[in-house]
ROSELUM-778970 format. One record per residue (C-alpha): residue in one letter; x, y, z. Coordinates in steps of 0.02 Angstrom, whole numbers, padded with zeros to 5 digits, always signed. Example, Ala and Ser with C-alpha at 12.3 -4.5 7.8 and 13.67 -1.06 7.14 Angstrom:
% residues 2
A+00615-00225+00390/S+00684-00053+00357/
% end
This chain:
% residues 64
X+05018+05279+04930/X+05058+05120+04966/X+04968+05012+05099/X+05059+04897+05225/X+04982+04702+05194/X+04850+04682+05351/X+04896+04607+05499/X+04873+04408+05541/X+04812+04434+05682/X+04705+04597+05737/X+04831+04704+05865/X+04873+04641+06028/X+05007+04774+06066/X+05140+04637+06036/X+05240+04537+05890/X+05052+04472+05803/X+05014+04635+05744/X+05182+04650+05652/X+05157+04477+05564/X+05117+04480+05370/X+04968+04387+05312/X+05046+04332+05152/X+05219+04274+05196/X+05316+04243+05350/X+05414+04401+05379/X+05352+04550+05492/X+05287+04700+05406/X+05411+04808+05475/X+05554+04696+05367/X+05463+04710+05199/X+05537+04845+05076/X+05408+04944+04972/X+05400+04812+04850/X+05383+04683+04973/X+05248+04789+05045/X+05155+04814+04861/X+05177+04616+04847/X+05118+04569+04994/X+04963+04684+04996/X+04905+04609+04805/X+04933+04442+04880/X+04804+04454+05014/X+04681+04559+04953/X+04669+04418+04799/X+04685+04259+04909/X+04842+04215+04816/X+04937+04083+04865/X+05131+04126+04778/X+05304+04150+04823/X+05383+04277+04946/X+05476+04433+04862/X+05540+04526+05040/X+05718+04572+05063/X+05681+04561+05257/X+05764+04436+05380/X+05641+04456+05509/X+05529+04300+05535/X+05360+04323+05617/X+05305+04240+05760/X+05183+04109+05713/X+05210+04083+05519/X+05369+03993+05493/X+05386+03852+05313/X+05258+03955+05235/
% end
């Protein structure tokens, strides 16, 4: 099973809980290898580029 990356910011009921913690799309956006990325990114602390398909930009982490 596959994990969705945690959230940037813990829920608040509106767009901060949707935001990625390792790239600046919402979760909801990433595909299931965007997801998979996404998840090994923060849970090592890396610091790479962004794999997502999505469009979707999250509110609060934009030139990331």
């Amino acid at each position: 099973m596959i994990d969705a990356p945690p959230a940037a910011v813990p829920s608040t009921g509106g767009r901060a809980d949707r935001a990625c913690a390792a790239c600046p799309h919402d979760r909801d956006a990433h595909d299931a290898i965007g997801t998979r990325f996404c998840s090994a990114t923060s849970a090592r602390g890396l610091h790479r580029g962004c794999v997502c398909v999505g469009v979707a930009l999250a509110s609060g982490q934009r030139d990331r």
